[in-house]
C-alpha positions, 0 to 999 in steps of 0.5 A: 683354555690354551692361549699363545704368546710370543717368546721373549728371552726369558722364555728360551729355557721353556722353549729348551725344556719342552724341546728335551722332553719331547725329543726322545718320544718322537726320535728314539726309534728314529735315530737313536738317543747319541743323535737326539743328544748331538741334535738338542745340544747344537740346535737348542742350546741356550746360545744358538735358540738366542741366535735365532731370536735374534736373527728374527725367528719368531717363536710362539709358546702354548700354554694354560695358566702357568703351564706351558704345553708347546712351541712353535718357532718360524722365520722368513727364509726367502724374502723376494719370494716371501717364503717362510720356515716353520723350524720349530713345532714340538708340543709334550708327549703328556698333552698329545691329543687335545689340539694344542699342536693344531692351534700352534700351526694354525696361529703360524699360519695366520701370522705368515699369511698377515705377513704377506707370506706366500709359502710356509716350508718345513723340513720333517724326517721321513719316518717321523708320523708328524709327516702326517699331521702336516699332510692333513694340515694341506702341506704337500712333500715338495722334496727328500733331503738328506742333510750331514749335520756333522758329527757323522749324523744325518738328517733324512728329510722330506720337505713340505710345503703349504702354499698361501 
């Protein structure tokens, strides 16, 4: 049975390792592997996730006895309009298909709803199929963004949304 629990620092090297294999499946065609490189070392860096930890973002781990499955980490993004951010949702490639990235959602969606939330955005590239699970999930494509994350790299971006 797949249970939830929230991350702690010790838990930001799961959070790294599920984010390193689940990478190059879902972005290899998409952007190459020097981009998925530039990207997991920027944004999962062991330093940068405890930023995040720090500055509040929740992360959520998916896991069945000792192994863990999937991550999903979030944050409130606009206060006075109580929007939050769904930053983060990976689960492994070898567990693709049994509900586990359905459960994680679901739990953050309930979280933020708690919370007082009134939106939930993410942003997703465009040619990612992940699109499609969150347009079933009732998110809406509010806009496209194209993002210079440095190093010459981009981010081309929808922006969706799902409204409490």
């Amino acid at each position: 049975m797949i249970t939830l629990r929230k991350a702690k620092e010790e838990d930001l090297e799961i959070i790294r390792d599920i984010a390193a294999a689940t990478w190059p499946s879902t972005y290899l065609d998409i952007i190459g592997q020097a981009q998925i490189d530039y990207m997991l070392d920027k944004m999962y860096s062991q330093g940068e996730l405890l930023k995040q930890l720090m500055d509040g973002h929740i992360f959520l781990i998916a896991e069945e006895g000792e192994n863990q499955f999937g991550f999903a980490g979030y944050s409130i993004i606009d206060h006075e309009e109580r929007i939050y951010k769904l930053h983060k949702l990976y689960v492994l490639p070898s567990a693709h298909g049994k509900g586990i990235g359905k459960i994680l959602i679901n739990e953050v969606f309930n979280q933020v709803k708690n919370a007082g939330g009134s939106a939930l955005q993410l942003n997703v590239n465009k040619h990612n199929k992940a699109k499609d699970f969150y347009l079933k999930g009732g998110f809406t494509i509010k806009e496209s963004v194209k993002l210079d994350i440095g190093e010459g790299y981009f981010m081309d971006d929808y922006i969706m949304e799902y409204k409490f």
